[in-house]
PyMOL commands that place a pseudoatom at each C-alpha (Angstrom):
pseudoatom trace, name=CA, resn=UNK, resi=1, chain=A, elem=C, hetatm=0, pos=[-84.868, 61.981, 79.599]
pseudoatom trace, name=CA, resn=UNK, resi=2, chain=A, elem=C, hetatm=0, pos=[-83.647, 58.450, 80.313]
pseudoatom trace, name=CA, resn=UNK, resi=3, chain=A, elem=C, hetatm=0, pos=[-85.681, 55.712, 78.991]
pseudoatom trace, name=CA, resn=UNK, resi=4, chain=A, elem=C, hetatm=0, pos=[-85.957, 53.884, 82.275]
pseudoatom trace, name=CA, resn=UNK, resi=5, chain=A, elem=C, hetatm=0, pos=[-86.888, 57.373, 84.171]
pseudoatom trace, name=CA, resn=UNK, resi=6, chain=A, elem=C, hetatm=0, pos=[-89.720, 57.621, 81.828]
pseudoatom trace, name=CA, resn=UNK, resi=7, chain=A, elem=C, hetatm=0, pos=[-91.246, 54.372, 82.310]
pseudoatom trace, name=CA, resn=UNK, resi=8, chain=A, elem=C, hetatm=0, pos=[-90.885, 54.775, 86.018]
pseudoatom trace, name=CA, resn=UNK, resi=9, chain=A, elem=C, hetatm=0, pos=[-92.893, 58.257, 85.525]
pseudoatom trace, name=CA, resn=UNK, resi=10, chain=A, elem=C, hetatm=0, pos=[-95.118, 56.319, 83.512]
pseudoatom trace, name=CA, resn=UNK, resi=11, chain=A, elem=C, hetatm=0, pos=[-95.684, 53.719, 85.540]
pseudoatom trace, name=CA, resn=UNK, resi=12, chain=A, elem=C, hetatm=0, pos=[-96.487, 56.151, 88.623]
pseudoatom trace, name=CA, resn=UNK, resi=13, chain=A, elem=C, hetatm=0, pos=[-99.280, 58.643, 86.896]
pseudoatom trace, name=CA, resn=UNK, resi=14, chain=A, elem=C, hetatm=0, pos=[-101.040, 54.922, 85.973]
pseudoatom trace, name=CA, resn=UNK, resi=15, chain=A, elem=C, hetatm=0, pos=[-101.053, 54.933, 89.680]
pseudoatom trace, name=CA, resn=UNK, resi=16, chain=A, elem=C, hetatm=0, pos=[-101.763, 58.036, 90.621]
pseudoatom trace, name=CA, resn=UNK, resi=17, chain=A, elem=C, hetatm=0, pos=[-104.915, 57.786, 88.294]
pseudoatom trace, name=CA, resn=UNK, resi=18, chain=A, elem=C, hetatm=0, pos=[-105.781, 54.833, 89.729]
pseudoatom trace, name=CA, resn=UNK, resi=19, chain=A, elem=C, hetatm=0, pos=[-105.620, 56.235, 93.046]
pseudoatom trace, name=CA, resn=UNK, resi=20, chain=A, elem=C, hetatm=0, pos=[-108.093, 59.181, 92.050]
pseudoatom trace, name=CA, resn=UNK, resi=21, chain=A, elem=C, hetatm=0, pos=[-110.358, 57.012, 90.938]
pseudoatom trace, name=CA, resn=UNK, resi=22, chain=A, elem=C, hetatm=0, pos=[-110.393, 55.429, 94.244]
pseudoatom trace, name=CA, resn=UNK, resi=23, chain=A, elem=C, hetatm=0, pos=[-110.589, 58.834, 96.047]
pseudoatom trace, name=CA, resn=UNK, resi=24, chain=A, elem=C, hetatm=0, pos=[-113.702, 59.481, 93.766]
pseudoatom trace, name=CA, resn=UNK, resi=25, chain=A, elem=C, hetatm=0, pos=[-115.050, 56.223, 94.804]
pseudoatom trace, name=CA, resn=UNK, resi=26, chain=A, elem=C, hetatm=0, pos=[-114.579, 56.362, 98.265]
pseudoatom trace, name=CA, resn=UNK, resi=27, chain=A, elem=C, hetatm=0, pos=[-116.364, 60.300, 98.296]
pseudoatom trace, name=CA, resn=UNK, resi=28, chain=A, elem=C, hetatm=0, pos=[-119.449, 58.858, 96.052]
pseudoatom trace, name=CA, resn=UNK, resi=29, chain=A, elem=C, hetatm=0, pos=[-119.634, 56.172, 98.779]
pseudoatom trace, name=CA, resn=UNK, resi=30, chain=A, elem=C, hetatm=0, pos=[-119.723, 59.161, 101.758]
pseudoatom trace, name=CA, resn=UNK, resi=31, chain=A, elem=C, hetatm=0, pos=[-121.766, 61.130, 99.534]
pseudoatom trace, name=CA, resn=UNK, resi=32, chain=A, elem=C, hetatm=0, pos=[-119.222, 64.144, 100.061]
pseudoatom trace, name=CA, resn=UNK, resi=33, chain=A, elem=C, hetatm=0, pos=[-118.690, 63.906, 96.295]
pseudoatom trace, name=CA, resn=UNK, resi=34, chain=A, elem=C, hetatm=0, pos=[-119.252, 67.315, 95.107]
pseudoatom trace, name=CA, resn=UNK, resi=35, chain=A, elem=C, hetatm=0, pos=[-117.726, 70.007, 92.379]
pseudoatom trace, name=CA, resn=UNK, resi=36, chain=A, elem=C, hetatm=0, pos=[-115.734, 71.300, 94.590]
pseudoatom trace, name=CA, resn=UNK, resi=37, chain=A, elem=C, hetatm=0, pos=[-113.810, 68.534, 95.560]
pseudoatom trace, name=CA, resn=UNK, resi=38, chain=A, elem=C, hetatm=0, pos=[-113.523, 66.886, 92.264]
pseudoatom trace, name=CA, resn=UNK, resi=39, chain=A, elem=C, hetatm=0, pos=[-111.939, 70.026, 90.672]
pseudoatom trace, name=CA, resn=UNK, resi=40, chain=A, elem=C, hetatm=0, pos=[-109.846, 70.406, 94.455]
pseudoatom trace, name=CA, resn=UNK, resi=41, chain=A, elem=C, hetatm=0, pos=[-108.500, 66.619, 93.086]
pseudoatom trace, name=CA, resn=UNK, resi=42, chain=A, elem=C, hetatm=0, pos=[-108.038, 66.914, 89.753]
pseudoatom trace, name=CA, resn=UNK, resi=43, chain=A, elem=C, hetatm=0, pos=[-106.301, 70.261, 90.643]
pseudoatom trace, name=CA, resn=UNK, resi=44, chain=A, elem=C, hetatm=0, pos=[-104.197, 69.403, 93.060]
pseudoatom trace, name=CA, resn=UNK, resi=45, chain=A, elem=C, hetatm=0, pos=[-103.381, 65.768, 91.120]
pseudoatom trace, name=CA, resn=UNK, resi=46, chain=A, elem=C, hetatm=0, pos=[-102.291, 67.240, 87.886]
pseudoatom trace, name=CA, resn=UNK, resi=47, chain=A, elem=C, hetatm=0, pos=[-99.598, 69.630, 89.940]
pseudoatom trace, name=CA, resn=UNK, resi=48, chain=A, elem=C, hetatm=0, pos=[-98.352, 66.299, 91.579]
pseudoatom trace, name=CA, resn=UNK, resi=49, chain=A, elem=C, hetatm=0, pos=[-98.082, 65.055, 88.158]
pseudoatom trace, name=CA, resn=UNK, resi=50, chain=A, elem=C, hetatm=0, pos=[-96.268, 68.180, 87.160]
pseudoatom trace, name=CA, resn=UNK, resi=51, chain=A, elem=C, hetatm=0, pos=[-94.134, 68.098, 90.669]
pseudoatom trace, name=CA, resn=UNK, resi=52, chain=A, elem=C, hetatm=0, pos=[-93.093, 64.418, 89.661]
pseudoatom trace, name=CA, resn=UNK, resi=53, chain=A, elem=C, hetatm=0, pos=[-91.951, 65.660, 85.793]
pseudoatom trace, name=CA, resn=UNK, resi=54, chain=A, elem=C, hetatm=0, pos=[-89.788, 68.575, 87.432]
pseudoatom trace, name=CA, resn=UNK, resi=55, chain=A, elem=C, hetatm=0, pos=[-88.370, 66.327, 89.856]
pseudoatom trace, name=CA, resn=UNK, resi=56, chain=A, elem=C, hetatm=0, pos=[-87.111, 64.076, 87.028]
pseudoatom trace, name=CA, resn=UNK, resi=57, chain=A, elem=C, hetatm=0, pos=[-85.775, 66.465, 84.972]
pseudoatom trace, name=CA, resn=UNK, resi=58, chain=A, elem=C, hetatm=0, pos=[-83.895, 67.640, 88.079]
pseudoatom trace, name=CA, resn=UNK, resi=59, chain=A, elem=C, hetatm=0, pos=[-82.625, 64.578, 88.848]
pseudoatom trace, name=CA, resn=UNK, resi=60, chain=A, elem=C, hetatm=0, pos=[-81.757, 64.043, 85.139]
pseudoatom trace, name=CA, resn=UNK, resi=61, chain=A, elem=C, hetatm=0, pos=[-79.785, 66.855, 85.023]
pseudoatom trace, name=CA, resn=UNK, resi=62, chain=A, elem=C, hetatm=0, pos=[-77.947, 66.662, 88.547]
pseudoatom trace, name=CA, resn=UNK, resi=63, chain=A, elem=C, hetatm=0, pos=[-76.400, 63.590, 87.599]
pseudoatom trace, name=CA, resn=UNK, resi=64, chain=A, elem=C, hetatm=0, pos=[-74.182, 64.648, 84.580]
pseudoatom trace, name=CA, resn=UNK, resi=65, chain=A, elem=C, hetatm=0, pos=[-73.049, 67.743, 86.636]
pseudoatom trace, name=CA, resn=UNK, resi=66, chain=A, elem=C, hetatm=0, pos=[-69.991, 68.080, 89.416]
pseudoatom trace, name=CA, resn=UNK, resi=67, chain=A, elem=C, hetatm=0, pos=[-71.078, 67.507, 93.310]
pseudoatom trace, name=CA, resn=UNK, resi=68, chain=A, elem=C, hetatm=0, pos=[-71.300, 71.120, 94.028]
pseudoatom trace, name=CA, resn=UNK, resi=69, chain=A, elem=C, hetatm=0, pos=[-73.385, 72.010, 91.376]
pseudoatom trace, name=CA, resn=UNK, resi=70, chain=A, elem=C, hetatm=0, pos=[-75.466, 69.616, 91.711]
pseudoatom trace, name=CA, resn=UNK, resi=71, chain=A, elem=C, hetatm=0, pos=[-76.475, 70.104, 95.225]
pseudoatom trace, name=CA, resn=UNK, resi=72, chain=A, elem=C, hetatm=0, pos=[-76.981, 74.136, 94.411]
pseudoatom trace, name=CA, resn=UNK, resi=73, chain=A, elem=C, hetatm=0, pos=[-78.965, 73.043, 91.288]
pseudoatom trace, name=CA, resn=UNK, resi=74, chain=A, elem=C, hetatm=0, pos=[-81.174, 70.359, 93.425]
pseudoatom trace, name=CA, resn=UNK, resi=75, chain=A, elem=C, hetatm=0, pos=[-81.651, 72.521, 96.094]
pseudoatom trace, name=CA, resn=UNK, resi=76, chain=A, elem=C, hetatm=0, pos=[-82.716, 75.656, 94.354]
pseudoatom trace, name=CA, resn=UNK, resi=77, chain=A, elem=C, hetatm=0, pos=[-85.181, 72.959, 92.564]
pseudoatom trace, name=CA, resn=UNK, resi=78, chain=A, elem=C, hetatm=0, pos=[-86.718, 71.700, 95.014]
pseudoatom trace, name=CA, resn=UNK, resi=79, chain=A, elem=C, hetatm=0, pos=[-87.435, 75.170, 96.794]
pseudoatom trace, name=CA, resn=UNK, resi=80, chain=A, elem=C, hetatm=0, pos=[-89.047, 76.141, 93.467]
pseudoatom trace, name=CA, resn=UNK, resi=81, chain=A, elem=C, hetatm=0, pos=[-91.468, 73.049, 93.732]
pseudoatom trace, name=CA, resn=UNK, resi=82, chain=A, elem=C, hetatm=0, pos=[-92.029, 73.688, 96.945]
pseudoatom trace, name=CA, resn=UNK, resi=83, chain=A, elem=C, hetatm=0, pos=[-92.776, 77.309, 96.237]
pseudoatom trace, name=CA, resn=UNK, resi=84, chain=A, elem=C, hetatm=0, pos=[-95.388, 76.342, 93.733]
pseudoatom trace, name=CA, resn=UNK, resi=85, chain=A, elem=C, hetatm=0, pos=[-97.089, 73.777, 96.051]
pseudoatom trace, name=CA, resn=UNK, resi=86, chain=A, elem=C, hetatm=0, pos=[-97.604, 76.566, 98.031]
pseudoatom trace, name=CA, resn=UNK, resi=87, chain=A, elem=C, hetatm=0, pos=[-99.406, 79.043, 95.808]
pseudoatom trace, name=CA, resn=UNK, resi=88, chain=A, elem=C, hetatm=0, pos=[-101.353, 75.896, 94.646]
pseudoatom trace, name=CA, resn=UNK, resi=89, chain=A, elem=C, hetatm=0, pos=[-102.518, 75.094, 97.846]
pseudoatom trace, name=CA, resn=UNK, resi=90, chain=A, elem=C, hetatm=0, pos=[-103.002, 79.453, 98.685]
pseudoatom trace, name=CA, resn=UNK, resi=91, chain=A, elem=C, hetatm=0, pos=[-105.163, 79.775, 95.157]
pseudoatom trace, name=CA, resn=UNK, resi=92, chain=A, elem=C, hetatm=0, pos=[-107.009, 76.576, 96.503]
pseudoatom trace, name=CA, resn=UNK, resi=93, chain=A, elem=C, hetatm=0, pos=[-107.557, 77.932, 99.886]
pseudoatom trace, name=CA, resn=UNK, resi=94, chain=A, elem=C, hetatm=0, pos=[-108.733, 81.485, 97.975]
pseudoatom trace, name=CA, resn=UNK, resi=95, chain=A, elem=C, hetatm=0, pos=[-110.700, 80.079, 95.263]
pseudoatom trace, name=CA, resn=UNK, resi=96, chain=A, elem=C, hetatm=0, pos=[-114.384, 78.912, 95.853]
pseudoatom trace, name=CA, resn=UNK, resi=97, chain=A, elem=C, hetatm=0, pos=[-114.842, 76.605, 93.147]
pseudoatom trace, name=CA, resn=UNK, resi=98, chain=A, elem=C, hetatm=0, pos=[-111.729, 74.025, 94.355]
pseudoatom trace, name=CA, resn=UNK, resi=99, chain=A, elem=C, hetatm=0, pos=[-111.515, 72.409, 97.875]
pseudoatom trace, name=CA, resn=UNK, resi=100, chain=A, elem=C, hetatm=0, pos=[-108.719, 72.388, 99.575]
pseudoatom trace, name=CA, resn=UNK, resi=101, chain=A, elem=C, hetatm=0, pos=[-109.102, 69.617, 101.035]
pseudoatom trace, name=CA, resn=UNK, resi=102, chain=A, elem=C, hetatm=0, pos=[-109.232, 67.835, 97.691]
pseudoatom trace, name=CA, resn=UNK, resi=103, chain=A, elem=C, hetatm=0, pos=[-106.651, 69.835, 96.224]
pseudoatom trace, name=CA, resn=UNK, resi=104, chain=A, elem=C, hetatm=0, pos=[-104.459, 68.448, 99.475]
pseudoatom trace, name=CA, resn=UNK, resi=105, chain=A, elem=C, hetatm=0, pos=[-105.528, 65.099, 98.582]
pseudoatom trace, name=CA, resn=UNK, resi=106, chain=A, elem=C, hetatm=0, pos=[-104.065, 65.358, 94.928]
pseudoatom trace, name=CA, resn=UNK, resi=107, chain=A, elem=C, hetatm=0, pos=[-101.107, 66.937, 96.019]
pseudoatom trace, name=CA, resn=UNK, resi=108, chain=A, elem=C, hetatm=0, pos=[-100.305, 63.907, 98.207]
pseudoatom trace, name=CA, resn=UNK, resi=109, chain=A, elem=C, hetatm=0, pos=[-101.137, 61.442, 95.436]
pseudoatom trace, name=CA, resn=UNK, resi=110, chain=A, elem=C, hetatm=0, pos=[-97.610, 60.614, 94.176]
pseudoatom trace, name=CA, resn=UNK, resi=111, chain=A, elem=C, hetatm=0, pos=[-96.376, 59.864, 97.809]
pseudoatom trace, name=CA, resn=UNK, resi=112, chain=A, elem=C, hetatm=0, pos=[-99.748, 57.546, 98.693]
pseudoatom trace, name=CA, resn=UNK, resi=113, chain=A, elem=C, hetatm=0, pos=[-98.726, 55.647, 95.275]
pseudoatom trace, name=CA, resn=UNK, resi=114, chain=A, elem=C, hetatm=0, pos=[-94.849, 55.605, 95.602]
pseudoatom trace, name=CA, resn=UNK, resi=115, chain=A, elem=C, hetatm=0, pos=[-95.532, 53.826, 99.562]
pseudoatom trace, name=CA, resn=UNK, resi=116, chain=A, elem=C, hetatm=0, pos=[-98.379, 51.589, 97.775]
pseudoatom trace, name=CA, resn=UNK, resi=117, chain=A, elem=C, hetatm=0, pos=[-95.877, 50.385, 94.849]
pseudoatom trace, name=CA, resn=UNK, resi=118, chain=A, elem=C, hetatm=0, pos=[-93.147, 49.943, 97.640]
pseudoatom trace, name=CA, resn=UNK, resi=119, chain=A, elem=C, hetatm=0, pos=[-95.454, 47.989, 100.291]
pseudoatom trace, name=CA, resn=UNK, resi=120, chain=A, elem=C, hetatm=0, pos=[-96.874, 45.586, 97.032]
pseudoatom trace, name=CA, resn=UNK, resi=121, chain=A, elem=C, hetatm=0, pos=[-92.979, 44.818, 95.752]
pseudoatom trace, name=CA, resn=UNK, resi=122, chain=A, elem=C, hetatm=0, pos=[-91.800, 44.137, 99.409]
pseudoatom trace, name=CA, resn=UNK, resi=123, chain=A, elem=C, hetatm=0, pos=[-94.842, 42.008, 99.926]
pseudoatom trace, name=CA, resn=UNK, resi=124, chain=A, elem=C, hetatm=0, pos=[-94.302, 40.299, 96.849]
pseudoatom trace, name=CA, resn=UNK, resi=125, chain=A, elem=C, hetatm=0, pos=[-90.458, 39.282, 97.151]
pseudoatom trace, name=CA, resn=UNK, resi=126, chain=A, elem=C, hetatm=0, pos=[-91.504, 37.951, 101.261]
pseudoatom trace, name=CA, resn=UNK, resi=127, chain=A, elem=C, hetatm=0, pos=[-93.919, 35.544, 99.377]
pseudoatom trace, name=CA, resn=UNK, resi=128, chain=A, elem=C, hetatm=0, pos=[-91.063, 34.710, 96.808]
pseudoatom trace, name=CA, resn=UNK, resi=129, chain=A, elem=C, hetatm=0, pos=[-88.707, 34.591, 99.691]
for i in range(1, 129): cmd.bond("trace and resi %d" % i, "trace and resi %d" % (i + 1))
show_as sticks, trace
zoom trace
């Protein structure tokens, strides 16, 4: 994997651990913090994590490979990570000891950071500006 890919990776599951622990915060503070839902986060977190490693592989390998290709390989990619979001989010749903709602929450985690990262860098170069 590239070098700079992997700091980037890096860089976002720092994030995305920072962001549970603000998730865990926030529940302790409702007082919804309960098995469930930390298992539901931690669950559906480390699949984001693993979503984010597949994605970069993907993209790794798409970009040494001829247009067609590519877009077949990408494509059939991403339906496979959507597929397994799915059954993560159906075992969740089935399973009594994770919440889905958490499990939702963990899923979403990359996205929440990637926007956060982007809205503090924008913010930053206005003030530079």
């Amino acid at each position: 994997m590239d070098n700079k890919l992997y700091e980037e990776i890096k860089k976002l599951t720092k994030g995305i651990v920072v962001y549970d622990l603000l998730i865990l915060l926030g529940l302790a503070i409702t007082f919804n913090l309960n098995k469930q839902m930390v298992l539901g986060l931690v669950f559906g977190t480390l699949i984001a994590v693993l979503n984010l490693k597949l994605l970069a592989i993907t993209i790794n390998k798409t970009v040494s490979m001829p247009s067609t290709k590519a877009q077949i390989y990408s494509s059939s990619q991403y339906l496979i990570r959507m597929a397994i979001m799915a059954v993560v989010l159906f075992v969740s749903a089935k399973a009594p000891h994770l919440n889905i709602i958490g499990t939702a929450i963990g899923l979403l985690s990359t996205k929440f950071v990637i926007l956060t990262q982007k809205l503090l860098i924008e913010k930053v170069k206005r003030k530079e500006a």
